[in-house]
NUGU-213349 format. One record per residue (C-alpha): residue in one letter; x, y, z. Coordinates in steps of 0.5 Angstrom, whole numbers, padded with zeros to 4 digits, always signed. Example, Ala and Ser with C-alpha at 12.3 -4.5 7.8 and 13.67 -1.06 7.14 Angstrom:
residues 2
code  u  v  w
a  +0025  -0009  +0016
s  +0027  -0002  +0014
This chain:
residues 284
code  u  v  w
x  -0026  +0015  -0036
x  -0019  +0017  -0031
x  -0015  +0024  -0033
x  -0009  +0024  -0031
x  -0006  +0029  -0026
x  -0001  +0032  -0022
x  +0000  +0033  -0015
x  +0003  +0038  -0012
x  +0008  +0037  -0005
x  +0015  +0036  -0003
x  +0016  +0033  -0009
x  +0011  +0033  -0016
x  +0007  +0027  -0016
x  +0004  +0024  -0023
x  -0003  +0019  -0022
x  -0010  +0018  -0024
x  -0017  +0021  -0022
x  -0023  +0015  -0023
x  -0028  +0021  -0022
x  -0035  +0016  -0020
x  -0041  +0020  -0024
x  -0045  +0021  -0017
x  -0040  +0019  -0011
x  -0042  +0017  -0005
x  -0035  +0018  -0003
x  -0028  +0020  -0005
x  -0022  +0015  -0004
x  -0014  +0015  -0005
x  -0010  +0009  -0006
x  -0003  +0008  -0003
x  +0001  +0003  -0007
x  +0006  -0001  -0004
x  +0012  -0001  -0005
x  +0015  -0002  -0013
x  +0008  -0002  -0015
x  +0006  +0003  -0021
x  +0001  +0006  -0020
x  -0003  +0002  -0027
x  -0003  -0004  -0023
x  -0009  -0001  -0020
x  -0013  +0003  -0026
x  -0018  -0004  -0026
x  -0020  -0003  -0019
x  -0020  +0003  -0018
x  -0024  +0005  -0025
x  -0029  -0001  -0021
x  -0029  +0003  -0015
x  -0031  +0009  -0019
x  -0037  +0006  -0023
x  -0039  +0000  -0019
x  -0038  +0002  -0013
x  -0039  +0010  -0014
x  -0033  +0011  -0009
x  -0028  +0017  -0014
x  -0021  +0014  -0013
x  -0013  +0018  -0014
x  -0008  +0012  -0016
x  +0000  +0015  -0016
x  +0007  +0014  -0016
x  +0011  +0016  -0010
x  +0017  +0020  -0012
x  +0022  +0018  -0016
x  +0018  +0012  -0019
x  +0013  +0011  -0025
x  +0010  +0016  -0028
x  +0014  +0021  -0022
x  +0021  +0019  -0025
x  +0025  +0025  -0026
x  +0032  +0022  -0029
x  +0035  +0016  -0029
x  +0033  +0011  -0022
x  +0040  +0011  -0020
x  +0040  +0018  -0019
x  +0034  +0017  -0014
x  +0034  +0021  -0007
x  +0027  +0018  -0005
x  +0027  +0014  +0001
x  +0022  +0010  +0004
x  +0019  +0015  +0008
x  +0019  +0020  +0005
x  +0013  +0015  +0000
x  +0010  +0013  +0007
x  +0009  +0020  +0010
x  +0011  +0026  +0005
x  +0008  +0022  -0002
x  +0002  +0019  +0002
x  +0000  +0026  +0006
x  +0001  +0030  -0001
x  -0004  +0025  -0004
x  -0009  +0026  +0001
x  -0009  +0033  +0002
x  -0011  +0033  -0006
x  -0017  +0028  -0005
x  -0018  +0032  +0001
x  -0019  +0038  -0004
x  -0023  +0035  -0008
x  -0029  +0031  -0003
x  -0033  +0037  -0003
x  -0036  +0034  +0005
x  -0036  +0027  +0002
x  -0033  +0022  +0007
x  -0025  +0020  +0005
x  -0023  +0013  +0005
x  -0015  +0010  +0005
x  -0014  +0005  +0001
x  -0008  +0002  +0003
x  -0003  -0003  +0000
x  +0003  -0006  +0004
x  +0007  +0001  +0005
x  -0001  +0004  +0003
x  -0003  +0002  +0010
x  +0003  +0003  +0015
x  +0005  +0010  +0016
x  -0002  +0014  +0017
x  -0001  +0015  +0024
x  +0005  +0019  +0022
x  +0001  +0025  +0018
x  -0003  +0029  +0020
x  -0010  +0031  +0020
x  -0012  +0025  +0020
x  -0018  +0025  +0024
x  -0022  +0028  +0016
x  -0021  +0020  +0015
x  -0027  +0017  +0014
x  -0026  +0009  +0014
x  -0018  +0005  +0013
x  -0018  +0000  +0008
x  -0012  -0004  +0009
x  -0010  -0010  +0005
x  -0004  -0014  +0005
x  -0001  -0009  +0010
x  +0003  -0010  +0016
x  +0009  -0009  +0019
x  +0012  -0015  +0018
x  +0020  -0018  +0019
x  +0025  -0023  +0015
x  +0023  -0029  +0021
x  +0015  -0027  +0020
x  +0016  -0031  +0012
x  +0014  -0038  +0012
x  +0020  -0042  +0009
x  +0021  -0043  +0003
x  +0020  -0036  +0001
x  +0023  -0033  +0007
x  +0029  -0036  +0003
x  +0028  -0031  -0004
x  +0027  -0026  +0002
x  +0034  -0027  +0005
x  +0037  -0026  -0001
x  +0035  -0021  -0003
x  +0037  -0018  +0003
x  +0043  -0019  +0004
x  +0046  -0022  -0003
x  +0042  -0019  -0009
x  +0040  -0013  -0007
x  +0047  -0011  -0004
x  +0050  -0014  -0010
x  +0046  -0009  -0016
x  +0046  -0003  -0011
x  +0054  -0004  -0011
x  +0054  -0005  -0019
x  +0048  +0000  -0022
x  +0046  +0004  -0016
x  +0039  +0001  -0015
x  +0035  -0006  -0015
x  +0032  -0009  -0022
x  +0025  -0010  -0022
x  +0028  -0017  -0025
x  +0033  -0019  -0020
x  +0029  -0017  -0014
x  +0022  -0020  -0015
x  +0019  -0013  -0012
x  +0016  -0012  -0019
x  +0019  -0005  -0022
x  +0026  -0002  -0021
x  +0028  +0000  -0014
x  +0031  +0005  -0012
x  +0038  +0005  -0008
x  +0036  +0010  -0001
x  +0029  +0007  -0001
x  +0032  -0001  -0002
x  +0036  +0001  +0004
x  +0031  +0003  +0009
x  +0026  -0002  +0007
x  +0032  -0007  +0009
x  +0033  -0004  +0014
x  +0026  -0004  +0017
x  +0025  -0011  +0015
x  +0030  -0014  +0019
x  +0030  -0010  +0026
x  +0023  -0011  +0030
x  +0019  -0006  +0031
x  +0020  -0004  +0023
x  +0019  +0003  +0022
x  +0020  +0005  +0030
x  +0027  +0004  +0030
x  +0028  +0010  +0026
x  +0028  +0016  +0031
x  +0029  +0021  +0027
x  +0021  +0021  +0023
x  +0016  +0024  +0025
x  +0012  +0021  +0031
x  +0006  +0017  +0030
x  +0000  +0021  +0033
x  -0005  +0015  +0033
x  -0010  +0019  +0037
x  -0012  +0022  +0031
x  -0015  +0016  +0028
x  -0021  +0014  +0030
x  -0025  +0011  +0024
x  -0026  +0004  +0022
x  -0021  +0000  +0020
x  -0021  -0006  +0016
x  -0015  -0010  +0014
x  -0015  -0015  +0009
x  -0009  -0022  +0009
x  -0009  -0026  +0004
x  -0009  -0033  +0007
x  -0003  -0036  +0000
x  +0000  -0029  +0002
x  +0008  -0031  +0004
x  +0011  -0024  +0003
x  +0005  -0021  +0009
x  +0002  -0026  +0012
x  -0005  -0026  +0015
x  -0003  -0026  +0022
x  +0002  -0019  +0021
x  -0004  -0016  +0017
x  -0007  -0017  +0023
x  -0002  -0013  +0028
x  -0003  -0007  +0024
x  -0009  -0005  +0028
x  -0004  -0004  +0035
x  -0001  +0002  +0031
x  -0008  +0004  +0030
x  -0011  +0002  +0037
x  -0017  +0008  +0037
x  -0020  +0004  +0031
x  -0025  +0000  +0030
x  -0022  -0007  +0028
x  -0024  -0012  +0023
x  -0020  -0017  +0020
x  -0021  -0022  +0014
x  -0016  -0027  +0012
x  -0019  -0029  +0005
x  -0017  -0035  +0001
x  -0017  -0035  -0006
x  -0020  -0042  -0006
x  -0028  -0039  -0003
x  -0027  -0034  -0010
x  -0026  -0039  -0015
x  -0018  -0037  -0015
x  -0012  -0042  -0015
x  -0007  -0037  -0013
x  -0007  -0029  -0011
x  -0001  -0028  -0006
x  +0001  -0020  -0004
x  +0000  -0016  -0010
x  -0005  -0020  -0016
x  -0011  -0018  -0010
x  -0011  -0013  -0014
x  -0011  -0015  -0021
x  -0017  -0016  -0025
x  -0017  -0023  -0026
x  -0017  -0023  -0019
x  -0024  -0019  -0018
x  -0028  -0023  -0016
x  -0025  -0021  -0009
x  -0026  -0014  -0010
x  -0033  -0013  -0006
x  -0031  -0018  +0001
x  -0024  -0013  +0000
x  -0028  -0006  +0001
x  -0034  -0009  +0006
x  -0039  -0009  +0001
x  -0040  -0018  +0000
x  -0041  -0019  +0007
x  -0044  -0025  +0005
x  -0037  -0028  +0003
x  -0035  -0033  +0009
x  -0027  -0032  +0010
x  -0022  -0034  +0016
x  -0021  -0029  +0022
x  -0014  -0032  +0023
């Protein structure tokens, strides 16, 4: 039922659009960082059959099904996925809502960086799951640990060698490129995250007025709940919900960051999106 599609801006983007039958609203998926956008077909296919909501998954440029050339020729950066890609993404939904609300689906990276595009009052509900300005000290241990190293000994080493981070050294998911390892890293390891980097764009939260819903997942080790909660002080005009879901309320063992996402984990899916109220979850 998807049509594979191409997203014209700063950089051709390549994705998929799950057109719902008779929507009630039109959603853009920003994926986190070194996520295909495959990984995310089952939810989105979900959302537009189950919950009438179309929905656009893609990959940021240099990445994925948006590759150009070989990864360790990549000039992505970190912010040009979060602002530049994530704009031209929902300037395409945009176009195609028809006066449908727009909804942001926002994983990790998806939900960090809203308030720095712009005509962001035409949204209409943020969903952000996973999603939080988070540093190397906010990681509990032992997993702080694997992220150290990563930082400051396995990614610096594969960048020197091959010019970009292997999915399969990294632990991140999918080959990295060199100019987006770097900013992450770099933001990662200084407080305030992105708002040490004077040179972006400046957030415009006053555009963001729209209900905003973040989602932590209590096994999270890479997000915890408790940043995914500071989220909203960068959307301070939103309305705010929080909810931290354990995976052992839905019958689950173990979800972490990115499998809330997967279809063995959709039993999560309907709290995600607001539409389980009935659901009990943590507020912490």
């Amino acid at each position: 039922m998807n049509n594979e599609v191409v997203i014209p801006g700063p950089a051709e983007l390549r994705g998929s659009w799950y057109p719902a039958r008779a929507p009630r609203a039109v959603a853009v998926l920003h994926g986190a960082t070194a996520v295909p956008h495959r990984f995310y077909r089952h939810f989105a296919k979900w959302l537009a059959t189950e919950q009438s909501v179309s929905c656009l998954t893609y990959d940021y440029r240099d990445f994925g099904a948006s590759t150009k050339g070989h990864i360790r020729h990549a000039t992505a950066s970190l912010a040009d996925w979060g602002i530049a890609d994530q704009q031209a993404a929902r300037d395409w939904v945009s176009v195609r809502s028809k006066g449908l609300p727009i909804w942001v689906i926002g994983h990790s990276l998806g939900g960090l960086m809203l308030a720095r595009q712009t005509r962001t009052e035409e949204i209409s509900h943020i969903i952000a799951v996973c999603s939080g300005p988070v540093h190397t000290c906010d990681h509990p241990w032992p997993h702080q640990a694997l992220v150290r190293a990563l930082w400051f000994g396995i990614g610096p080493m594969s960048m020197a060698a091959l010019g970009y981070v292997p999915g399969r050294l990294s632990g991140l998911g999918s080959d990295l490129p060199g100019p987006v390892f770097r900013q992450l890293k770099h933001w990662c390891t200084t407080r305030g995250f992105d708002l040490s980097e004077p040179d972006l764009p400046q957030p415009r939260p006053t555009g963001l007025a729209c209900p905003l819903r973040t989602v932590g997942v209590s096994d999270d080790a890479s997000v915890p709940p408790p940043v995914v909660s500071r989220l909203a002080e960068r959307y301070p005009f939103c309305p705010h919900e929080h909810v931290v879901l354990k995976p052992e309320i839905f019958g689950l063992e173990k979800v972490g960051h990115t499998a809330i996402f997967s279809r063995r984990n959709a039993a999560m899916w309907p709290t995600v999106i607001g539409a389980n109220p009935s659901v009990p979850f943590g507020s912490g």
